[in-house]
C-alpha positions, -999 to +999 in steps of 0.1 A: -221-014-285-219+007-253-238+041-253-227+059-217-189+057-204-209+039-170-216+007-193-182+010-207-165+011-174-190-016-157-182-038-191-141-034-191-146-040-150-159-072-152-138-082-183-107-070-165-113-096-130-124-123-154-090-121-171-069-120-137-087-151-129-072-172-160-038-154-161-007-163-144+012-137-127+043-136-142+066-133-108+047-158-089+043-192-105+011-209-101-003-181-089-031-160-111-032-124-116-066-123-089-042-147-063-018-119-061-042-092-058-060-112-030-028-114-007-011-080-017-001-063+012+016-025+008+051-029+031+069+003+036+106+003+041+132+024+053+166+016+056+163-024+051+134-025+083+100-026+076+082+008+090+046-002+082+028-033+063-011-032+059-037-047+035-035-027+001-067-005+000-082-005-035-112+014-028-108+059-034-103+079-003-097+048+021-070+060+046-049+031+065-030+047+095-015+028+125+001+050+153+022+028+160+040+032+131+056+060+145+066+052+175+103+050+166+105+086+149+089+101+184+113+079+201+140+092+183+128+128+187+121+125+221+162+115+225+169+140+200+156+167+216+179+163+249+213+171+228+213+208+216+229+195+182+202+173+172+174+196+183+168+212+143+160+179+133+131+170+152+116+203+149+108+202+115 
């Protein structure tokens, strides 16, 4: 039926997003397998606050970065690095 891996892959590829589109997701109701991956959004969180959110990439060696992300780690550094006891931490 398929006589490289490419044709395999390009065969199972389209398969695959055909499926998504008749399947319902099983944690959101009414919503397909392809809905879901449309408005999936990466959200990282520390400590019950949300420390970055951003489109999830899907694509290899796609980088999302947002400086201002860290803004409350240099923040807290910057503090940190006034009282001699809390100096190690923000060294490292």
């Amino acid at each position: 039926m398929f006589h490289t891996f490419e044709e395999l892959n390009a065969w199972l590829g389209q398969r695959c997003r055909a499926l998504w589109s008749e399947l319902l997701h099983p944690q959101y109701n009414g919503l397909t397998v392809a809905d879901v991956l449309e408005l999936e959004r990466v959200v990282v969180v520390a400590d019950e606050t949300t420390i970055a959110s951003h489109e999830r990439l899907y694509d290899r060696d796609q980088v999302s970065f947002d400086w201002q992300h860290y803004i409350p780690l240099i923040e807290r550094c910057a503090m940190a690095r006034r009282l001699p006891i809390c100096r190690s931490s923000c060294n490292s």
